[in-house]
Structure formats: structure tokens, C-alpha cells
N, CA, C and O atoms as CSV, one atom per row, in Angstrom:
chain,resi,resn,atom,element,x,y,z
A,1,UNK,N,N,-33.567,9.045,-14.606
A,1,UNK,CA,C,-33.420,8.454,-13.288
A,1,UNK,C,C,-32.952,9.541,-12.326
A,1,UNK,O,O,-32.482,10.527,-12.894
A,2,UNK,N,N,-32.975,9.575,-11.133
A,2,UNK,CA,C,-32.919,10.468,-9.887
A,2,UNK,C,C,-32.464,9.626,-8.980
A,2,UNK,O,O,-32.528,8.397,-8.947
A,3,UNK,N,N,-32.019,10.352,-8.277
A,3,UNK,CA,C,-31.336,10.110,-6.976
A,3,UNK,C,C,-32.670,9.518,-5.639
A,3,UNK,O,O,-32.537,8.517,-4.935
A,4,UNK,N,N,-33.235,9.971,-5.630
A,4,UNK,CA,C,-34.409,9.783,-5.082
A,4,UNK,C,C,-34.904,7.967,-5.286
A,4,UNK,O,O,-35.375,7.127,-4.519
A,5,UNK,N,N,-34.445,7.973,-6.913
A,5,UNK,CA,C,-35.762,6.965,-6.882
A,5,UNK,C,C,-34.925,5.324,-6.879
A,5,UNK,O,O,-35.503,4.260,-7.100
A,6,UNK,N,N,-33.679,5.460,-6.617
A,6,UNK,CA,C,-32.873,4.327,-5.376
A,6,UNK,C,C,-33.483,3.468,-4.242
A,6,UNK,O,O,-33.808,3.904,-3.137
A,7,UNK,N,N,-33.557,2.609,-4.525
A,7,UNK,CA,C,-33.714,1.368,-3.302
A,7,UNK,C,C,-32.530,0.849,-2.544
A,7,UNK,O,O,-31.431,0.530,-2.998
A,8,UNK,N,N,-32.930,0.823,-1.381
A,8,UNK,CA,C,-31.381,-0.487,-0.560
A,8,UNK,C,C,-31.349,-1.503,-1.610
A,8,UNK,O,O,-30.278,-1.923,-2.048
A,9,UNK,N,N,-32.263,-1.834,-1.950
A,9,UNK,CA,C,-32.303,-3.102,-2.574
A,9,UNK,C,C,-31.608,-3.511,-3.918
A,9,UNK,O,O,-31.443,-4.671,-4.296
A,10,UNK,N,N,-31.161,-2.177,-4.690
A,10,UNK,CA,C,-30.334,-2.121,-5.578
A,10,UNK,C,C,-29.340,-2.332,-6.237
A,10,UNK,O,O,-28.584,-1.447,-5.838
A,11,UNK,N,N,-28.562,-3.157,-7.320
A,11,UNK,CA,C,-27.263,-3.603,-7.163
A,11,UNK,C,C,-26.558,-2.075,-6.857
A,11,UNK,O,O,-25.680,-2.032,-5.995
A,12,UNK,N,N,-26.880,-1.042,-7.446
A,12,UNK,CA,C,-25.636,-0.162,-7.145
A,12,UNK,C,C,-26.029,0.929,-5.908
A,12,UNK,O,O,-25.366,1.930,-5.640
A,13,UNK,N,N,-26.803,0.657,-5.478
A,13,UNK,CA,C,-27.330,1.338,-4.172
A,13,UNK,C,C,-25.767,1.717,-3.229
A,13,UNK,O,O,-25.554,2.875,-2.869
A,14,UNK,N,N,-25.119,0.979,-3.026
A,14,UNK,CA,C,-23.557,0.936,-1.980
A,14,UNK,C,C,-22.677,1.946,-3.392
A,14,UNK,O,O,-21.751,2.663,-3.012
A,15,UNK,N,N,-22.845,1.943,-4.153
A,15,UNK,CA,C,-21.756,2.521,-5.366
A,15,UNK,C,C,-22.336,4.106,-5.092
A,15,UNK,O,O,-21.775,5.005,-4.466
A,16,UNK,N,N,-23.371,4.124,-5.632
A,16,UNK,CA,C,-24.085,6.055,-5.992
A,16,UNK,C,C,-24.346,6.096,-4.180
A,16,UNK,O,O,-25.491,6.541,-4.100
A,17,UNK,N,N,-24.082,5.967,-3.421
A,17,UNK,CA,C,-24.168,6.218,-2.101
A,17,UNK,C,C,-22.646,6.472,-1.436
A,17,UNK,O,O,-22.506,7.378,-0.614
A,18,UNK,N,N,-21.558,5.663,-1.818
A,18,UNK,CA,C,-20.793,6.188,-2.221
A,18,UNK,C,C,-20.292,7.622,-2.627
A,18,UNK,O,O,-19.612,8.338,-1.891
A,19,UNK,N,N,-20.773,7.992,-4.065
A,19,UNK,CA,C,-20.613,8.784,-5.100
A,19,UNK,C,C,-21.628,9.912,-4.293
A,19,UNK,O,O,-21.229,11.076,-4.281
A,20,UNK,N,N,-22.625,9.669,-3.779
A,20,UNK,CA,C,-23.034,11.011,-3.337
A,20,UNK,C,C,-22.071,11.726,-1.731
A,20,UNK,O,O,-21.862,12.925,-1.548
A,21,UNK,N,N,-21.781,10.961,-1.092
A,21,UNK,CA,C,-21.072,10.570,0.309
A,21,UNK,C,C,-19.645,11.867,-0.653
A,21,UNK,O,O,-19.552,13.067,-0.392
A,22,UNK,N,N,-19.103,11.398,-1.297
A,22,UNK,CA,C,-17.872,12.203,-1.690
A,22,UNK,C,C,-18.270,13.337,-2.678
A,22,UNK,O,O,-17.630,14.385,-2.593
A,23,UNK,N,N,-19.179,13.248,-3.529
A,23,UNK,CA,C,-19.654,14.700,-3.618
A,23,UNK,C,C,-19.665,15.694,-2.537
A,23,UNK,O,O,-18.845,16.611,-2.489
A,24,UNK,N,N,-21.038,15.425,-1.254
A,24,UNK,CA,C,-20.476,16.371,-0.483
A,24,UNK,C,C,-19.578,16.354,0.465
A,24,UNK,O,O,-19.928,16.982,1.463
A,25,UNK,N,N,-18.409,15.800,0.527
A,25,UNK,CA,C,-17.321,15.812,1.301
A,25,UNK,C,C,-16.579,16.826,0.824
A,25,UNK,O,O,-16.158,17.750,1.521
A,26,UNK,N,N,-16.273,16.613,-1.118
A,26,UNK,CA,C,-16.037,17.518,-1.910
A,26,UNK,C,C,-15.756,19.172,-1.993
A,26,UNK,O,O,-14.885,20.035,-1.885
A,27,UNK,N,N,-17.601,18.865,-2.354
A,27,UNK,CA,C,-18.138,20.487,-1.962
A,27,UNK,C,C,-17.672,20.986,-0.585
A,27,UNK,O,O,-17.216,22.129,-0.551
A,28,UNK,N,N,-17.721,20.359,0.425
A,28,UNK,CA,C,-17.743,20.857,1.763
A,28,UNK,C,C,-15.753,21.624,1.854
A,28,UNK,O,O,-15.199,22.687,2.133
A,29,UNK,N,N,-15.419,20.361,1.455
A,29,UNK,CA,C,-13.950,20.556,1.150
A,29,UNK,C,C,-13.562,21.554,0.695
A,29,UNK,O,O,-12.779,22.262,1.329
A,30,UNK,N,N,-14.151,21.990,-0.936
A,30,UNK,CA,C,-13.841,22.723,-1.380
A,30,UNK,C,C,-14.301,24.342,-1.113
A,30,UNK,O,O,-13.729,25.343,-1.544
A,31,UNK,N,N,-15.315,24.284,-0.407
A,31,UNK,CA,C,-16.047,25.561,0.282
A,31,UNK,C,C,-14.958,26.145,1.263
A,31,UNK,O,O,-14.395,27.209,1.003
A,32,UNK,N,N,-14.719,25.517,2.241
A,32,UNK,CA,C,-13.883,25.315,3.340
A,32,UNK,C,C,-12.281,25.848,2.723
A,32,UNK,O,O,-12.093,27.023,3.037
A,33,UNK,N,N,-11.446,25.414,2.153
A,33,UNK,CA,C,-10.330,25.837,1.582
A,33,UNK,C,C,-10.380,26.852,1.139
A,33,UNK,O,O,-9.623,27.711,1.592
A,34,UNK,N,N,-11.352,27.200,-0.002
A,34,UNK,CA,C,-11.708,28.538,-0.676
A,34,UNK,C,C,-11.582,29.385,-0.007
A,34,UNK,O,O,-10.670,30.209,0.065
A,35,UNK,N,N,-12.841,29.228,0.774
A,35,UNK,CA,C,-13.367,30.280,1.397
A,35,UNK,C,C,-12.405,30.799,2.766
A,35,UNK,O,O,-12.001,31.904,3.129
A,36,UNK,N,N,-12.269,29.415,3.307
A,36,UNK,CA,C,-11.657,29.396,4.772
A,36,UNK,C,C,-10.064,30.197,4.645
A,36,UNK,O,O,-9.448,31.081,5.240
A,37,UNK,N,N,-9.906,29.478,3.736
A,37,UNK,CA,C,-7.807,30.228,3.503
A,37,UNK,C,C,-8.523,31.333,2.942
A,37,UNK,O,O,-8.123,32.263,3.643
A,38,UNK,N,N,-9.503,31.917,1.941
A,38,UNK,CA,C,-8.993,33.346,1.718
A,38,UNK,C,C,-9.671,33.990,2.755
A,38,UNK,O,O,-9.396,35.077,2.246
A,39,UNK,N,N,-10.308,34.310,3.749
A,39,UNK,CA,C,-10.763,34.905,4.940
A,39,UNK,C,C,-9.206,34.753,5.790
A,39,UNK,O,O,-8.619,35.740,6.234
A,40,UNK,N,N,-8.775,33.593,5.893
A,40,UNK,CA,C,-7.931,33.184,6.856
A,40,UNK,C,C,-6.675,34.495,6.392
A,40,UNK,O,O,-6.318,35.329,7.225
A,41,UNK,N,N,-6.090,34.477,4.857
A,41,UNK,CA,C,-4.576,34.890,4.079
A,41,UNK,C,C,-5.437,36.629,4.759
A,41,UNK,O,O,-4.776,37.455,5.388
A,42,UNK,N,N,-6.954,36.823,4.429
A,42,UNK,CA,C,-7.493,38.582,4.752
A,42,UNK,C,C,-6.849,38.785,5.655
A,42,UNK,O,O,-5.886,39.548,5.738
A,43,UNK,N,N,-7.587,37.722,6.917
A,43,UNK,CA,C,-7.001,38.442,8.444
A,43,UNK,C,C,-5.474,38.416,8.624
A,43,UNK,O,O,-5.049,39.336,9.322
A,44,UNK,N,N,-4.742,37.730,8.239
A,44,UNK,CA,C,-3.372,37.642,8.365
A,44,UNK,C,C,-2.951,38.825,8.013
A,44,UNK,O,O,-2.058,39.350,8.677
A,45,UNK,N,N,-3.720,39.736,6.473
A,45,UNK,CA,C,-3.087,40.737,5.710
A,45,UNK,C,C,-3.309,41.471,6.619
A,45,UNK,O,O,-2.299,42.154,6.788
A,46,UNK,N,N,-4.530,41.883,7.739
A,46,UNK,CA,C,-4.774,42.598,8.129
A,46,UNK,C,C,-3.610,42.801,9.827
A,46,UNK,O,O,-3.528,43.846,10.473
A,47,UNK,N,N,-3.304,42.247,9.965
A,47,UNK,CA,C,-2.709,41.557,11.371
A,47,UNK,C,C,-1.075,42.294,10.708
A,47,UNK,O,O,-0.538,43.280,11.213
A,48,UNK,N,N,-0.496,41.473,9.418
A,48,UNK,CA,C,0.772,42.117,8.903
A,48,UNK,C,C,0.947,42.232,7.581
A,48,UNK,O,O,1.096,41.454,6.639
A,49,UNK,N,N,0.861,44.063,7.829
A,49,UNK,CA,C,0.543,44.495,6.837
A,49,UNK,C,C,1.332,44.033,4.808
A,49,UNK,O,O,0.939,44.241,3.660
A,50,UNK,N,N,2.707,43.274,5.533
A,50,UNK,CA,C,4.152,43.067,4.582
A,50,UNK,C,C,3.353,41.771,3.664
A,50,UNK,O,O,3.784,41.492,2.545
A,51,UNK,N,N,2.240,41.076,4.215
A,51,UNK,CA,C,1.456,40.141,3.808
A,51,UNK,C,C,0.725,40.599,2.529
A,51,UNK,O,O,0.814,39.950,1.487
A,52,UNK,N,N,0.018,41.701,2.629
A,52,UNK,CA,C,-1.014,42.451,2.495
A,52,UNK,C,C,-0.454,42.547,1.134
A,52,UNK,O,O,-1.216,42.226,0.222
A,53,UNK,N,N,0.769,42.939,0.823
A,53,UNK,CA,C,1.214,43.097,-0.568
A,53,UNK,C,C,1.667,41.682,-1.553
A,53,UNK,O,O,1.963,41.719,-2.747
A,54,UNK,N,N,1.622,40.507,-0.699
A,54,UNK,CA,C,1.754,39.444,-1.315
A,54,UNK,C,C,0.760,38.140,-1.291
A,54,UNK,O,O,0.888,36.941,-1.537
A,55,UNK,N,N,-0.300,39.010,-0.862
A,55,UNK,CA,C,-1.888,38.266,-1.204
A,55,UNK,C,C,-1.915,37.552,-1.673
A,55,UNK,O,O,-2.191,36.524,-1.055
A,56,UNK,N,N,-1.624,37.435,-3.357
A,56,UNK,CA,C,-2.140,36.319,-4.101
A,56,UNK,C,C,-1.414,35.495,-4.079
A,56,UNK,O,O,-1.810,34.375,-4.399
A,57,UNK,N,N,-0.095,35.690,-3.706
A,57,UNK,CA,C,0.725,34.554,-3.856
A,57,UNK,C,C,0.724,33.737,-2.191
A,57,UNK,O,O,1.427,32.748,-1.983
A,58,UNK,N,N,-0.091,34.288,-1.222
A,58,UNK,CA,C,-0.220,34.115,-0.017
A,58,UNK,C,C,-1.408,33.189,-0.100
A,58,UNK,O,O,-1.477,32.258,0.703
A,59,UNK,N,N,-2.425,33.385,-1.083
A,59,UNK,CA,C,-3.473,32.218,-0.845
A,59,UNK,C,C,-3.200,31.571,-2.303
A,59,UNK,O,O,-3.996,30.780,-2.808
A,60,UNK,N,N,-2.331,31.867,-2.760
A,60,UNK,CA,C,-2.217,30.244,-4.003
A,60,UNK,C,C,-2.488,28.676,-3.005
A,60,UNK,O,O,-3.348,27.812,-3.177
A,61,UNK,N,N,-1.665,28.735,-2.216
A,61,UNK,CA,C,-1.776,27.271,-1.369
A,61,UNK,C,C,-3.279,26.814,-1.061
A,61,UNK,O,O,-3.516,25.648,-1.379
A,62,UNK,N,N,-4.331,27.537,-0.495
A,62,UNK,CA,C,-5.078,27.339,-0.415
A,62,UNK,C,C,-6.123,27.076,-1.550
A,62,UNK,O,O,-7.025,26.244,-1.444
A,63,UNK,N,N,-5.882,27.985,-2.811
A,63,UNK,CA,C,-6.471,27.841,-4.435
A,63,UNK,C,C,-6.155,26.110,-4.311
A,63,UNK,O,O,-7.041,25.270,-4.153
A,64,UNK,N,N,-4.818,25.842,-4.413
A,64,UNK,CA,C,-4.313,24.571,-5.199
A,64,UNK,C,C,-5.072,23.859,-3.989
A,64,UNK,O,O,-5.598,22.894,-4.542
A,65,UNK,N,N,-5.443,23.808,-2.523
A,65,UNK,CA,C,-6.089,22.749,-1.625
A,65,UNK,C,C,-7.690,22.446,-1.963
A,65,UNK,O,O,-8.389,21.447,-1.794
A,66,UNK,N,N,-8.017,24.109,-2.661
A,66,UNK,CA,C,-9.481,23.806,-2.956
A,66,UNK,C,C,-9.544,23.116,-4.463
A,66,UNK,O,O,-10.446,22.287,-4.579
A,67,UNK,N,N,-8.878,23.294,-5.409
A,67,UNK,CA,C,-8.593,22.238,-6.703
A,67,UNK,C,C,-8.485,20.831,-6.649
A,67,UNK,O,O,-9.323,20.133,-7.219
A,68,UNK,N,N,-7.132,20.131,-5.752
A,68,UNK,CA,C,-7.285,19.210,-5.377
A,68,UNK,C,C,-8.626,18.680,-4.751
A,68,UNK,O,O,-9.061,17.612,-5.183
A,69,UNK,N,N,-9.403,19.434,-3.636
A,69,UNK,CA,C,-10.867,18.661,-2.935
A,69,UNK,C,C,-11.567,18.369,-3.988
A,69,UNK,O,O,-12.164,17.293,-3.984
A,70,UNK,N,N,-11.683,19.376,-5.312
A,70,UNK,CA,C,-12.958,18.894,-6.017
A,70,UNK,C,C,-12.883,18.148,-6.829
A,70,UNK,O,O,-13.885,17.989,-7.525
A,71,UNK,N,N,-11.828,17.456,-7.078
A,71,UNK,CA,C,-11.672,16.168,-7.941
A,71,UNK,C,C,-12.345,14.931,-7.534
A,71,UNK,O,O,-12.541,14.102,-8.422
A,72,UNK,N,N,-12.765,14.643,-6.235
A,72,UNK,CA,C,-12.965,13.251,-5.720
A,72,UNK,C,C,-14.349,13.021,-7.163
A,72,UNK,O,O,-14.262,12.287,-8.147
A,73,UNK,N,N,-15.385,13.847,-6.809
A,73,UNK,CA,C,-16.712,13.164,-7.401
A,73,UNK,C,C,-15.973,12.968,-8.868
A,73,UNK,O,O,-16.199,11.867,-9.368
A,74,UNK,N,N,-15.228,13.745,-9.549
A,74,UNK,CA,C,-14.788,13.915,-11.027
A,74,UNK,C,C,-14.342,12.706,-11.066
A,74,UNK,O,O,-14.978,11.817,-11.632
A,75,UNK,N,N,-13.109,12.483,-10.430
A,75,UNK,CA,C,-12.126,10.918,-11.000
A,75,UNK,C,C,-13.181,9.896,-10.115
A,75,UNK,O,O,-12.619,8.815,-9.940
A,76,UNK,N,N,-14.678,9.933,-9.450
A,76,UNK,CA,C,-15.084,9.048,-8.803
A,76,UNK,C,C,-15.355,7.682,-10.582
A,76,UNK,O,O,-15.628,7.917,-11.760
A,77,UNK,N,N,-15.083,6.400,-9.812
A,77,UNK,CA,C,-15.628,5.404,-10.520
A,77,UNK,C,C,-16.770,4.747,-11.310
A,77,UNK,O,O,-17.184,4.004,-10.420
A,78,UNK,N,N,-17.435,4.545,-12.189
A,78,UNK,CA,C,-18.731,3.975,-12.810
A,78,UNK,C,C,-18.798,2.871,-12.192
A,78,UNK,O,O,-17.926,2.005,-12.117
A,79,UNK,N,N,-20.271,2.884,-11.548
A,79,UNK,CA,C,-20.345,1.377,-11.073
A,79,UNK,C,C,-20.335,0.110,-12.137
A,79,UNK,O,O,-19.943,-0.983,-11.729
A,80,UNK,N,N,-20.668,0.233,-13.177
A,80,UNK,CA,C,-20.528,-0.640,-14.403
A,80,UNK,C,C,-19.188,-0.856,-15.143
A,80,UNK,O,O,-18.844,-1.911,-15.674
A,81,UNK,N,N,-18.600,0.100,-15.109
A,81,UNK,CA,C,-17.260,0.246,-15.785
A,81,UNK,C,C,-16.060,-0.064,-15.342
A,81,UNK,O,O,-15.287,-0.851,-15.887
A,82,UNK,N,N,-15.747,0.952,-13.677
A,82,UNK,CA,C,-15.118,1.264,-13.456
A,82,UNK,C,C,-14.034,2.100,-13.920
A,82,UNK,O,O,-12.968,2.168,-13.308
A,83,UNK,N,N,-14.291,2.784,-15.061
A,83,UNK,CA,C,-13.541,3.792,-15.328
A,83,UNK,C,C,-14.016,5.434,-14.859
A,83,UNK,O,O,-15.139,5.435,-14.356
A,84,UNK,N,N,-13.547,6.423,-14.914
A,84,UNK,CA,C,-14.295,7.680,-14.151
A,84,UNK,C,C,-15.224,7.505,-15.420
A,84,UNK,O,O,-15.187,7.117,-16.588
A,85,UNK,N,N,-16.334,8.185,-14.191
A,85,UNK,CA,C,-18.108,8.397,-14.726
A,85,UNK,C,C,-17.867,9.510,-15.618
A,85,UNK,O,O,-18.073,9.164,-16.781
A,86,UNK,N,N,-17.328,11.322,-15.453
A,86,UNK,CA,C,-17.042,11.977,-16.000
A,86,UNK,C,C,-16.319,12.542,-16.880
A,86,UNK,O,O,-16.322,13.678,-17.355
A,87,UNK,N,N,-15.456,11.280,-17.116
A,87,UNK,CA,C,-14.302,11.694,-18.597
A,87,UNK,C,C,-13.740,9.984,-18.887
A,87,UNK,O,O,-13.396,9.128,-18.071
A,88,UNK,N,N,-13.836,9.929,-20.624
A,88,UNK,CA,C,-13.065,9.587,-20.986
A,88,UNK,C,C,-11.539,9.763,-21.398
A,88,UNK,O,O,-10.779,10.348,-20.626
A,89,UNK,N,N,-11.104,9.276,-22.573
A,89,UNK,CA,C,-9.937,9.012,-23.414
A,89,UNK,C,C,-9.771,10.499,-23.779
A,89,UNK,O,O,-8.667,11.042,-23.731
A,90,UNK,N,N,-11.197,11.319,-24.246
A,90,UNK,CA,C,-10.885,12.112,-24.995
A,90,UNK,C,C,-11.797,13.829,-24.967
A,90,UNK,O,O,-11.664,14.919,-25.524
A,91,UNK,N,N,-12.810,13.138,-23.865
A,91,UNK,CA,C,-13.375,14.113,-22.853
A,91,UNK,C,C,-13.570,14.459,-21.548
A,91,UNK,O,O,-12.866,13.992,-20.653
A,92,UNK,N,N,-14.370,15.155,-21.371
A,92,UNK,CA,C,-14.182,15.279,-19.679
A,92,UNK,C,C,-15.461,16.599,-19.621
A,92,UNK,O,O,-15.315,17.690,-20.173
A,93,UNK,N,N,-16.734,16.170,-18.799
A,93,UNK,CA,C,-18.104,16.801,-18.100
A,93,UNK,C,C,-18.412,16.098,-17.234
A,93,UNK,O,O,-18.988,15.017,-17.119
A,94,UNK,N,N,-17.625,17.383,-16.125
A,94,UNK,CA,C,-18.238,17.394,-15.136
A,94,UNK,C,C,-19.886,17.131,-14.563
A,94,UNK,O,O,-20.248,16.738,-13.454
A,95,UNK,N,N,-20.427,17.377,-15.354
A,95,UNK,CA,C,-21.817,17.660,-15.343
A,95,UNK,C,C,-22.963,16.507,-15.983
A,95,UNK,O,O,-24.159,16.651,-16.236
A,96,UNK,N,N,-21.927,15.141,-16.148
A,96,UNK,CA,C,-22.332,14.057,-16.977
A,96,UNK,C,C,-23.892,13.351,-16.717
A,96,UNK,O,O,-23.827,12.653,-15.705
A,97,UNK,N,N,-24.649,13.338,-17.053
A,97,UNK,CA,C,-25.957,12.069,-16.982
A,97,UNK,C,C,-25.769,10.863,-16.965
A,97,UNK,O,O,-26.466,10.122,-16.273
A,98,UNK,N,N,-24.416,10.264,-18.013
A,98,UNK,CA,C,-24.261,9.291,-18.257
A,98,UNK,C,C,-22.838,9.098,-17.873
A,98,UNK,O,O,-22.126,10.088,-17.706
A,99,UNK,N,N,-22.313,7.734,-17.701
A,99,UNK,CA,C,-21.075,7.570,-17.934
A,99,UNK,C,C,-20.600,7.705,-19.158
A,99,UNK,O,O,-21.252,7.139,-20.035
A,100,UNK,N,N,-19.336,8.487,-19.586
A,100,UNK,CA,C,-18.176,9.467,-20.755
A,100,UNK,C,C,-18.024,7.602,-21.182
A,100,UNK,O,O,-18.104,7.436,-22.399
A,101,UNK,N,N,-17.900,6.772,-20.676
A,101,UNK,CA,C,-17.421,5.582,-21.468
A,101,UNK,C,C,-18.071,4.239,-21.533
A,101,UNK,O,O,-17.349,3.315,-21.905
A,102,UNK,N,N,-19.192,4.002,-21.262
A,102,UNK,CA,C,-20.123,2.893,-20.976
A,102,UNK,C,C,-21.764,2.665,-21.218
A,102,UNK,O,O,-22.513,1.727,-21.496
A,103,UNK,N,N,-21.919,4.905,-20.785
A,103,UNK,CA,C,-23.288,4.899,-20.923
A,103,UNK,C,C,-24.512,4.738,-20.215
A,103,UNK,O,O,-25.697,4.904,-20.505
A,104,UNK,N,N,-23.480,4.123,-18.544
A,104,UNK,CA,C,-24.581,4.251,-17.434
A,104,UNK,C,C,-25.194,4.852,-17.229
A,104,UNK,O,O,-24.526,5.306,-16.299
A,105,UNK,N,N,-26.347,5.636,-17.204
A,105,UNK,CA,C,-27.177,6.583,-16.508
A,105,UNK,C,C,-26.745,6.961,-15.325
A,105,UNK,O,O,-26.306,6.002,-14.691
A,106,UNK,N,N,-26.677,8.170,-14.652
A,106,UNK,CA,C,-26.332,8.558,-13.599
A,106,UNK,C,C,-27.346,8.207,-12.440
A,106,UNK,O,O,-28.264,9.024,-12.518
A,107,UNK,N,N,-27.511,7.519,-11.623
A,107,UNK,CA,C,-28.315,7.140,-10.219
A,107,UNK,C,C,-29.171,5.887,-10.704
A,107,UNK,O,O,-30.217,5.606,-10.120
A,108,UNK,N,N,-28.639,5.030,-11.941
A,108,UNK,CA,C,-29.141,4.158,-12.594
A,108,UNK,C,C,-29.251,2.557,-11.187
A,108,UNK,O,O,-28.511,1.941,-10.419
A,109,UNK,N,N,-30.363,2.583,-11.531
A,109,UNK,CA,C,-30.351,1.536,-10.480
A,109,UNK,C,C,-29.358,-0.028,-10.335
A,109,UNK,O,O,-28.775,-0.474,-9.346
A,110,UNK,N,N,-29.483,-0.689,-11.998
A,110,UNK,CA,C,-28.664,-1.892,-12.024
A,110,UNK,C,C,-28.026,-1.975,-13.446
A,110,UNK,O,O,-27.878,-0.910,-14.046
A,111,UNK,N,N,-27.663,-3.053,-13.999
A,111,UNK,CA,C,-26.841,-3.145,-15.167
A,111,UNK,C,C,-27.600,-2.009,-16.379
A,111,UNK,O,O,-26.931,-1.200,-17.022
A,112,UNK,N,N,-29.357,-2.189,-16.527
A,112,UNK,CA,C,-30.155,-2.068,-17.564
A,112,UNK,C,C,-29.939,-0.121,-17.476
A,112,UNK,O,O,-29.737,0.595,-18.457
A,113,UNK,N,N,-30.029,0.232,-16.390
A,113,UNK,CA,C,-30.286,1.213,-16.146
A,113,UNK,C,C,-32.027,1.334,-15.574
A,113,UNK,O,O,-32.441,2.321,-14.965
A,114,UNK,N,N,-32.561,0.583,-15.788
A,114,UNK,CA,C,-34.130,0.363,-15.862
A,114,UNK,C,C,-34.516,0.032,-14.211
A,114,UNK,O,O,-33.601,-0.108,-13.399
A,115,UNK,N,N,-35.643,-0.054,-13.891
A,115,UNK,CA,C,-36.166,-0.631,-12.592
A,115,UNK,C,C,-35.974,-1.992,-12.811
A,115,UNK,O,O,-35.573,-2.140,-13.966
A,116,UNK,N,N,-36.089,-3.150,-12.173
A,116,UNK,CA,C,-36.470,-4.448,-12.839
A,116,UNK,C,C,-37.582,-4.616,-11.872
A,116,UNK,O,O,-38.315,-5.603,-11.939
């Protein structure tokens, strides 16, 4: 199943619309923190120099803001389950097809996973 091949008409159409909606909020999030605080902690080093020697510990804050953003899609919900799509009890992939505890298909249209 694909993302693509979703109808309005779908029971979980409002759920994986959802789930894509905070993916890239996510990504965007997490691009943005990364990237943005360590450009941001550079120019600062560059501006004063007393910075310059405490770099890494100058953009930890921003590390831990971009960690926190990318959790949303991870702890996001199974529309069938409601437990996170990407980890159970005793795992955890990121990168899941299915729901870690139920078995949903990822962009699965309704209960079956199937078209009806």
C-alpha cells in the first residue's frame, strides 16, 4: 500500500493525513534546529571568540531541540491500535511498514488493510 493510493473516502484517511501532516512538521523541525542552531552557535563563535572554545557544549541545546522534534512521527499513534505504529514492548523501527503491535500496514486504507 502507498500513500498515494488513499481516498477521502477512507476510514483512516483523517488518521495517515494526520501522520503525514507531523512527519513533515518533524522533518522541517528537525532540519531547522540542527541546522539553524549550529549556523546560529558558528556565527556567535565567530562574533565572540570565548564561545568559539565552548562550541559543543554551546550547541548541545539545540542537538537536544532537534531530538525532541523528531519524535512526533515515532511516538505517532496506529489508527487500529492506538498504540505507537513504530515500537512496541520490546522494539522500536523507525522505518516500520507495519504497525510493531497490531500489524497494520502503513497507509492501509481500513481495518483489512485491503481496498474494499
Amino acid at each position: 500500500m502507498r500513500q498515494v493510493d488513499l481516498k477521502p473516502d477512507d476510514p483512516y484517511f483523517a488518521q495517515w493525513s494526520a501522520y503525514r501532516r507531523a512527519y513533515w512538521r518533524s522533518l522541517g523541525l528537525t532540519a531547522l534546529f540542527f541546522f539553524g542552531g549550529g549556523f546560529a552557535t558558528l556565527a556567535l563563535s565567530a562574533l565572540l571568540p570565548a564561545l568559539g572554545r565552548i562550541f559543543p557544549a554551546a550547541f548541545l541545546p539545540w542537538l537536544a531541540l532537534a531530538i525532541w522534534a523528531s519524535q512526533a512521527p515515532v511516538k505517532w499513534p496506529c489508527p487500529r491500535c492506538g498504540k505507537p505504529f513504530c515500537s512496541s514492548r520490546w522494539a522500536h523501527n523507525g522505518f516500520a511498514r507495519s504497525c510493531m503491535n497490531c500489524g497494520l500496514p502503513k497507509w492501509a486504507p481500513n481495518e483489512t488493510g485491503r481496498r474494499s
